[in-house]
VONU-248007 format. One line per field, with one value per residue (C-alpha): residue number from 0; residue in three letters; x, y, z. Coordinates in pm, 1 decimal, decimal comma. Example, Ala and Ser with C-alpha at 12.3 -4.5 7.8 and 13.67 -1.06 7.14 Angstrom:
<nodes>
n: 0	1 $
res: ALA	SER $
xx: 1230,0	1367,0 $
yy: -450,0	-106,0 $
zz: 780,0	714,0 $
</nodes>
This chain:
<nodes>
n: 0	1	2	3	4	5	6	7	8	9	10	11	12	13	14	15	16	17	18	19	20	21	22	23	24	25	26	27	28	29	30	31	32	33	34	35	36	37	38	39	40	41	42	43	44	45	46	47	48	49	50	51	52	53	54	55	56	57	58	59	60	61	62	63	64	65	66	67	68	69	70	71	72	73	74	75	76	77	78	79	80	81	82	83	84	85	86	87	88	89	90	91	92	93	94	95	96	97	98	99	100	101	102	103	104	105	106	107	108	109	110	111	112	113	114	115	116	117	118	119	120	121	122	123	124	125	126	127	128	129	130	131	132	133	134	135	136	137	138	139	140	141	142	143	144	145	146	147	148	149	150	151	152	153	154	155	156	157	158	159	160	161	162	163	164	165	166	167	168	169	170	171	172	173	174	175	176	177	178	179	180	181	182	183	184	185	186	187	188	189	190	191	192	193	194	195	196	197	198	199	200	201	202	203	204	205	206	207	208	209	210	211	212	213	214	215	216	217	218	219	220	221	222	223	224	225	226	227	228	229	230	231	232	233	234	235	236	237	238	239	240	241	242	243	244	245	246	247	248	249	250	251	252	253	254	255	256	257	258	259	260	261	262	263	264	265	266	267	268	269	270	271	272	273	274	275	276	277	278	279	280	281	282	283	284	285	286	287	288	289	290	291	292	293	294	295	296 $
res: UNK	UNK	UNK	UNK	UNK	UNK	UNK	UNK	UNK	UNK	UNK	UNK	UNK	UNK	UNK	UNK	UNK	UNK	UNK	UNK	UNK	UNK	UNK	UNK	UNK	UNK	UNK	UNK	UNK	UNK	UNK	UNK	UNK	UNK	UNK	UNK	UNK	UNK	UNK	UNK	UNK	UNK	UNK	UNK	UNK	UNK	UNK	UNK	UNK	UNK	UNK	UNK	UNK	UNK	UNK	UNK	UNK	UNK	UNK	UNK	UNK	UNK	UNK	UNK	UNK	UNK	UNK	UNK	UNK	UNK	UNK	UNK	UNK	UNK	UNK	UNK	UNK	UNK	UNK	UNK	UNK	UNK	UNK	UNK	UNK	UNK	UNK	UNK	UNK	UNK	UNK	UNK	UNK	UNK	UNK	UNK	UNK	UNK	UNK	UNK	UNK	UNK	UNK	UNK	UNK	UNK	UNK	UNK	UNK	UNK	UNK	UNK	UNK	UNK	UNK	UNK	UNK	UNK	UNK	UNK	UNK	UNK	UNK	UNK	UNK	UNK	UNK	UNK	UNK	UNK	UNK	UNK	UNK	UNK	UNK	UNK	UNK	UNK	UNK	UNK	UNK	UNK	UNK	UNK	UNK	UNK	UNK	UNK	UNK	UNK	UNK	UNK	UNK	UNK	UNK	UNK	UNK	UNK	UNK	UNK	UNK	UNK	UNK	UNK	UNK	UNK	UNK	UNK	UNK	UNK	UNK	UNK	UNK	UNK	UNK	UNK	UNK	UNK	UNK	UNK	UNK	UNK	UNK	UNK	UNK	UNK	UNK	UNK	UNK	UNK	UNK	UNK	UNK	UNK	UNK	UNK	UNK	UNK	UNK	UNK	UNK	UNK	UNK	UNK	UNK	UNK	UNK	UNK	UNK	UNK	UNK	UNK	UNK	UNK	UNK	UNK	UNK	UNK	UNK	UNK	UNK	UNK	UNK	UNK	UNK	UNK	UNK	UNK	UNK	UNK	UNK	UNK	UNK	UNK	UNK	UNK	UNK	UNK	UNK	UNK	UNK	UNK	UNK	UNK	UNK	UNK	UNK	UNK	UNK	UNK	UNK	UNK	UNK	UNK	UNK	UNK	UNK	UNK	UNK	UNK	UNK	UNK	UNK	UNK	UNK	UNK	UNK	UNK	UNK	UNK	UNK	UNK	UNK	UNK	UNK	UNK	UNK	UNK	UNK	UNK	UNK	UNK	UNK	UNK	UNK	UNK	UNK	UNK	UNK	UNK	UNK	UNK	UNK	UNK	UNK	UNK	UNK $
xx: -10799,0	-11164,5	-11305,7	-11228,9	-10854,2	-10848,3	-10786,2	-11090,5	-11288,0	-11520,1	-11452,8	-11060,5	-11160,8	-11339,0	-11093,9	-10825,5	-10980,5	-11032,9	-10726,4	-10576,2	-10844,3	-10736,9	-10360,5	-10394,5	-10622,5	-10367,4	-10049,8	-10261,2	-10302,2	-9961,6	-9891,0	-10052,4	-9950,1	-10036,5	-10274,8	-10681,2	-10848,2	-10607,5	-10685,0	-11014,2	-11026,4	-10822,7	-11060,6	-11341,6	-11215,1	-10919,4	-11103,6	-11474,3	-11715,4	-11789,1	-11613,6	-11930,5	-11871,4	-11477,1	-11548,4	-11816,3	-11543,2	-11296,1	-11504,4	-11680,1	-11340,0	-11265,9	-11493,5	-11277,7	-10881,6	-10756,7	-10535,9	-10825,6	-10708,2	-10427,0	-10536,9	-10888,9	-10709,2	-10708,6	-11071,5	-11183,0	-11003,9	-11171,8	-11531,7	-11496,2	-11371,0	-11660,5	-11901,9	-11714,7	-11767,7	-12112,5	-12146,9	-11984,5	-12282,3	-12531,0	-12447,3	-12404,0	-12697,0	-12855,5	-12864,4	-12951,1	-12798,3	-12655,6	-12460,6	-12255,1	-12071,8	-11885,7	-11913,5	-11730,1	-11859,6	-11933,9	-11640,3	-11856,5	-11857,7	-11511,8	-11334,4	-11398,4	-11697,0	-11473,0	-11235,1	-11576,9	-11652,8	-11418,2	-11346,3	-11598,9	-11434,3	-11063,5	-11195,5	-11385,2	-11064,2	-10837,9	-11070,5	-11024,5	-10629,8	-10603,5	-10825,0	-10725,2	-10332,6	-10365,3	-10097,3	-10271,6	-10542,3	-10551,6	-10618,5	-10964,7	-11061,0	-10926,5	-11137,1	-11461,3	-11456,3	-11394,6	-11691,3	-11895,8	-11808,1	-11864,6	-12216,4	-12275,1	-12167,8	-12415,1	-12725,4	-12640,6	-12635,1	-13033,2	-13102,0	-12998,9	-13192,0	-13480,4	-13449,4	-13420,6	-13797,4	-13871,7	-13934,9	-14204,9	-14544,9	-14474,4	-14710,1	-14616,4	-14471,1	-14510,1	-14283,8	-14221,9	-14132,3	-13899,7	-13761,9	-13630,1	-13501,0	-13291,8	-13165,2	-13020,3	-12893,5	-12784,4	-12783,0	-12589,9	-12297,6	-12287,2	-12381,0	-12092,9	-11808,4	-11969,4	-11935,7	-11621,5	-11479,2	-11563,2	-11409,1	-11112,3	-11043,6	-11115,8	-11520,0	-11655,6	-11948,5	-12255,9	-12144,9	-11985,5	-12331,0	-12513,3	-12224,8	-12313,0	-12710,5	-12629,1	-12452,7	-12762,4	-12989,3	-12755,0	-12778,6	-13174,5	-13115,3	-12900,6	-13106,7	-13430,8	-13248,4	-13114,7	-13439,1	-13533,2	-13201,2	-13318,9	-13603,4	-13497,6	-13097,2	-12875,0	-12617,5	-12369,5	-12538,2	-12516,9	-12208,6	-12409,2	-12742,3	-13065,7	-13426,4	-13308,6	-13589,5	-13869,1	-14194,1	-14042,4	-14167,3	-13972,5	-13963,8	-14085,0	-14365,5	-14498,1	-14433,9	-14342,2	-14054,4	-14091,5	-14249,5	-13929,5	-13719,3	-13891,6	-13851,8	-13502,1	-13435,1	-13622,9	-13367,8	-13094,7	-13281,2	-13256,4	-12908,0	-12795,1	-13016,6	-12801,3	-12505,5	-12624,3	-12451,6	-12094,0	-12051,6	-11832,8	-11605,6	-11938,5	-11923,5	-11735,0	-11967,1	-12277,0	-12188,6	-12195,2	-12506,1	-12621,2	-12466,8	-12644,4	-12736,7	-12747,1	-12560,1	-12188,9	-11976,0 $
yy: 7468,9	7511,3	7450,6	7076,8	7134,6	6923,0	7071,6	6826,2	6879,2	6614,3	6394,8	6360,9	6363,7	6059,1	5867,5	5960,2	5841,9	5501,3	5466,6	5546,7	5301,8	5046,5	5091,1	5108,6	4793,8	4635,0	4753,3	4634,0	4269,8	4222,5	4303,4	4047,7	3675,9	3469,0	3209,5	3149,1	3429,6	3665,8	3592,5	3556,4	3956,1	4089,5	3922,5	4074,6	4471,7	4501,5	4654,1	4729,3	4864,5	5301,5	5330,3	5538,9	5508,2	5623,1	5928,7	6007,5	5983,9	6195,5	6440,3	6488,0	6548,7	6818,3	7024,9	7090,5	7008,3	7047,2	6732,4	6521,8	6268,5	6164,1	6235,1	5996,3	5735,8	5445,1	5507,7	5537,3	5181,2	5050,9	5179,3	4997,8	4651,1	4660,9	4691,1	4434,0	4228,2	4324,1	4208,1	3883,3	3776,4	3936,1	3694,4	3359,3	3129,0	3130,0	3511,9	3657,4	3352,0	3595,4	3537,7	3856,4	4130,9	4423,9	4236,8	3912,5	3587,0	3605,3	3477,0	3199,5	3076,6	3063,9	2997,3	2680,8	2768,9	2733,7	3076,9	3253,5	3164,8	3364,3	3640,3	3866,3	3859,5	3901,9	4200,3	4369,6	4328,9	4436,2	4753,9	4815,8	4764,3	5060,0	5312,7	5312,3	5313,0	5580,9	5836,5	6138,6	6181,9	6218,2	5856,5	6074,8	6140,0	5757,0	5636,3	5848,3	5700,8	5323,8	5376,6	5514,3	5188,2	4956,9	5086,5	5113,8	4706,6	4678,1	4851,2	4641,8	4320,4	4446,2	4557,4	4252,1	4009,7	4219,6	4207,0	3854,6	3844,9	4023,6	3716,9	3628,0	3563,5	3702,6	4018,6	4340,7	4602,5	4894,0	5242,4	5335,9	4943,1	4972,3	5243,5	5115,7	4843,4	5073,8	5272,1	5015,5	4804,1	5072,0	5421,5	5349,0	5247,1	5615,7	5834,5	5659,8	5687,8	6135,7	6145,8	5979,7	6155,3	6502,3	6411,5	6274,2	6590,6	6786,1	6846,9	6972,9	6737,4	6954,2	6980,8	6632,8	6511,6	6734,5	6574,8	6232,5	6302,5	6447,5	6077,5	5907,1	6066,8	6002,8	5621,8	5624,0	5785,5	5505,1	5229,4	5336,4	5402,0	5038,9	4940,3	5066,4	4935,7	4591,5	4603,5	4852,9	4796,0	4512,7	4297,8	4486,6	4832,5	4784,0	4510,1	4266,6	4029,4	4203,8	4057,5	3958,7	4117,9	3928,1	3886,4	4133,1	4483,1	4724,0	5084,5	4969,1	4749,5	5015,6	5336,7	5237,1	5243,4	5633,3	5701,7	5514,9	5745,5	6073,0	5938,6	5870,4	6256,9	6397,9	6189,5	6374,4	6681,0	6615,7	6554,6	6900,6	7093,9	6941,4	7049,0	7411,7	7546,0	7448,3	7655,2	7583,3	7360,1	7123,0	7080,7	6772,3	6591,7	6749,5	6639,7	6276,6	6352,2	6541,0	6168,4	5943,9	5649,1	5287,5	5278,5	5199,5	5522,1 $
zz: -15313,0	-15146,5	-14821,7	-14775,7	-14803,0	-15107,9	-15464,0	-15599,5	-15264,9	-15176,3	-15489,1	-15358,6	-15011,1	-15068,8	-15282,2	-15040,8	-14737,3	-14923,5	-14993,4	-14680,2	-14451,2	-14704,2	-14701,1	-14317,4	-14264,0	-14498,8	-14290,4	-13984,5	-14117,9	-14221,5	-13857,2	-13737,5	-13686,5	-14013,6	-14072,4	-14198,9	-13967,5	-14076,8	-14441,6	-14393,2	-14207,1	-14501,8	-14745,7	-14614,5	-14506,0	-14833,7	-15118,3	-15251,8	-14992,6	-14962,7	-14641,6	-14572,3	-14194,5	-14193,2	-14390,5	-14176,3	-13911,7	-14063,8	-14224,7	-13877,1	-13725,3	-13959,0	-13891,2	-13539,1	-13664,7	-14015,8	-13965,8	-13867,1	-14169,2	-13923,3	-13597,0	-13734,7	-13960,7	-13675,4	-13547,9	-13906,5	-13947,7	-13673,8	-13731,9	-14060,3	-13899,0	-13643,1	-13976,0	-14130,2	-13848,2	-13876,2	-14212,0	-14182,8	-13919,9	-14141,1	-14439,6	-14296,7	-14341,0	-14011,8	-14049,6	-14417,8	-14568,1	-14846,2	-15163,3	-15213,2	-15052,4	-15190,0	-15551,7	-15400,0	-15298,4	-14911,7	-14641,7	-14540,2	-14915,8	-14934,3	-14560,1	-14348,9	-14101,0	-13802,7	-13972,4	-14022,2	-13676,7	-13521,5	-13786,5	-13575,2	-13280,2	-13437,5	-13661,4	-13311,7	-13120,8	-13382,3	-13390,4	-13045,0	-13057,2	-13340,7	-13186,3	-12841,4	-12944,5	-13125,5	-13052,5	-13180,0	-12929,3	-12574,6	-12359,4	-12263,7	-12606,9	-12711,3	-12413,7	-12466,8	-12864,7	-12786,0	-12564,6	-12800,6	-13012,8	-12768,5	-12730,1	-13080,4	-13122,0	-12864,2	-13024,3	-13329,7	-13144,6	-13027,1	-13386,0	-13529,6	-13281,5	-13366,5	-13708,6	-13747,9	-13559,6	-13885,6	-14123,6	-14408,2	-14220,1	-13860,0	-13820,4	-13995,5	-13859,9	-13795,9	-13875,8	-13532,7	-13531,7	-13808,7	-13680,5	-13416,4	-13536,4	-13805,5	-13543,3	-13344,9	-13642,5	-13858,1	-13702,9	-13411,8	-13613,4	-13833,6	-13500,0	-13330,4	-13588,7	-13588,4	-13256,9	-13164,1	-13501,0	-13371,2	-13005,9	-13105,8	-13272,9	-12956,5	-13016,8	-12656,0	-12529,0	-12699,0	-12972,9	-13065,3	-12944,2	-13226,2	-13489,9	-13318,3	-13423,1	-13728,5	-13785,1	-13656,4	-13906,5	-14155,8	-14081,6	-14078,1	-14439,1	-14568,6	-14419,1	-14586,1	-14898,4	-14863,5	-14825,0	-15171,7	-15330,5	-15211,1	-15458,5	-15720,9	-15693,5	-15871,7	-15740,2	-15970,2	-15854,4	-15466,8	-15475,6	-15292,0	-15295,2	-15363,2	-15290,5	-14932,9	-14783,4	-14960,4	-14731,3	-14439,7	-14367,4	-14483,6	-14580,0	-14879,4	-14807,4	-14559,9	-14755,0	-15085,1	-15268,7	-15348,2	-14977,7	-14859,5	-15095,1	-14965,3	-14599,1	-14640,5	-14798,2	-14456,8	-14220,8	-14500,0	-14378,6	-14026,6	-14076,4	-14273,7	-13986,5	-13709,1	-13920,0	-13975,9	-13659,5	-13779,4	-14081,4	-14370,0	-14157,9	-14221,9	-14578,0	-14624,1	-14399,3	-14527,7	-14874,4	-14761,5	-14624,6	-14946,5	-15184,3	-14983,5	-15195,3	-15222,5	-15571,2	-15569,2	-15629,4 $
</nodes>
């Protein structure tokens, strides 16, 4: 047994909280009244994907409750359908008009436009109906995460409108640009699911706000790495279309693929040294910090 309360430590932390996010979405759609939505939502949260965002969750609320795996299950489930929803709107043709997700075909390949139409809005609200029933936190604690949701969903609303003024012969960018646009598409997301992680699990406001940062940076890290898998990656590598980003600025096309690499390790670095105050009860969550990486694992 070592510090993550796991006998494989973060290897079987990860592979447990998988399984467990996916076993509960699943429960959660069989719950729900039958028909195309429905099937639609469970084809696009069941299976493939890193679940980066609901170990963030969980591993953040370790670091204050050794039973954060239950008391963080249902927010964990609903940090992923809000990304899910995310994704779906991503892909469809009038957004990044993309091929594949999580090694599949995307939804709106496969369900009538009108399903993929409202998938979104039945995955946000379904998201919203798991954490806030939750019966392991206090209606404060329930209340303070959905918030931090909600705002997150809103950033990435911003993020995305600003990335789609992002297109092949508009002006280039620049990093302070970029920037912001990551951190409202992306960051907000992974700051969110740290913060409301470590406050469902009884964080006090300082210091889930230092988890919630330590999150954020976390996100930048991905999104730059992303950037680089977009160029460098394969479909079968990243589970989903590459060469999206073709005539854009990117982290790439302003720093390079390796200046995008290094950039992304310093947000990593950022992340760690928000971390360092927390000690050992860190570790999980500093080891997905540590593994951050566009390759499927």
């Amino acid at each position: 047994m070592n510090q993550s309360g796991l006998p494989g430590g973060y290897a079987d932390f990860k592979t447990s909280v998988r399984e467990a996010i996916d076993r509960e979405l699943a429960r959660e759609l069989d719950g729900c009244l039958p028909g195309a939505v429905v099937a639609a939502a469970r084809y696009v949260t069941i299976g493939g994907g890193h679940r980066w965002r609901g170990l963030v969750a969980i591993a953040a609320g370790r670091i204050f409750h050794e039973d954060a795996m239950a008391i963080n299950l249902p927010g964990s489930c609903a940090v992923e359908l809000v990304h899910a929803a995310s994704m779906v709107l991503d892909d469809l043709p009038s957004m990044d008009d993309a091929d594949t997700r999580r090694g599949k075909a995307c939804v709106h390949q496969v369900f009538p436009a009108w399903v993929v139409d409202m998938v979104p809005a039945f995955l946000v609200n379904l998201a919203y109906t798991i954490s806030l029933r939750n019966p392991l936190a206090s209606p404060e604690r329930r209340i303070s995460a959905a918030i931090d949701f909600g705002n997150a969903g809103l950033a990435m609303a911003a993020g995305q409108a600003l990335d789609l003024s992002n297109v092949a012969g508009a002006p280039l960018w620049d990093e302070a640009r970029l920037r912001e646009c990551y951190e409202l598409k992306s960051a907000a997301l992974y700051g969110a699911a740290a913060r409301a992680g470590a406050v469902l699990c009884g964080a006090c406001p300082d210091s889930a706000s230092r988890i919630g940062r330590a999150g954020h940076w976390l996100g930048m890290a991905y999104q730059f790495l992303d950037d680089v898998a977009d160029v460098e990656g394969s479909s079968r590598e990243t589970g989903k279309s590459t060469g999206r980003d073709a005539g854009k600025t990117t982290a790439v096309t302003l720093l390079g693929a390796e200046g995008a690499r290094r950039r992304g390790r310093e947000y990593q670095d950022r992340a760690l040294a928000e971390l360092e105050p927390f000690g050992s009860p860190a570790d999980l969550l500093r080891e997905i910090v540590r593994h951050a990486s566009w390759a499927v694992e």
